[in-house]
N, C-alpha and C positions, 0 to 999 in steps of 0.2 A: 469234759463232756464233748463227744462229738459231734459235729456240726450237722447240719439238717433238723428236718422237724422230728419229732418224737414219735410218729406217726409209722416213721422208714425206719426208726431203732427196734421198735417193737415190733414183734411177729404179731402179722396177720392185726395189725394197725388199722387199715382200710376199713374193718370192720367196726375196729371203736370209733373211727371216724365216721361211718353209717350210723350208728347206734346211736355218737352225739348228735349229727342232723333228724332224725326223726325225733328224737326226745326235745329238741329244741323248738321242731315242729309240730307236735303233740301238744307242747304246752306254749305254746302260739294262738292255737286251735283250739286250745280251754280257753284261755283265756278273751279270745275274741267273742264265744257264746258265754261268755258270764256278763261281757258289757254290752254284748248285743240288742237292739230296740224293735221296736215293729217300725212298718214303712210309713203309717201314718206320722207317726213322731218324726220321723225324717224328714217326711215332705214341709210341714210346719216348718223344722229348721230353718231347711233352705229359702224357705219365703222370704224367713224372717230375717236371714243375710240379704237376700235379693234384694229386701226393703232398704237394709242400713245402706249396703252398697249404691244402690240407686241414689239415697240421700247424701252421699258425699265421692256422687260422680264415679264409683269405682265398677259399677257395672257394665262393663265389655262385653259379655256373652252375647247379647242380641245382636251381637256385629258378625259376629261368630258365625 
């Protein structure tokens, strides 16, 4: 097998290499609106770390 990637073996490679980033991208982009939440839910989250963190000293941010 000759050396280099598979990409410079094959003709017109660049393109499977395009095809793999967007398909890989595509389903990056499903996948984040399938576990996606509303803002509300988020902000509760974060409180709810604020709190823990405040309770064992690790909240830094208000220094910030």
């Amino acid at each position: 097998m000759p050396p280099g990637p598979a990409s410079k073996r094959i003709r017109g490679g660049w393109a499977l290499e395009v095809a793999g980033l967007y398909g890989a991208f595509a389903l990056y982009d499903w996948t984040r609106d399938q576990v996606q939440g509303d803002g509300v839910t988020a902000f509760r989250n974060a409180r709810s770390i604020i709190r823990w963190e405040r309770l064992f000293g690790l909240y830094q941010e208000h220094r910030i």
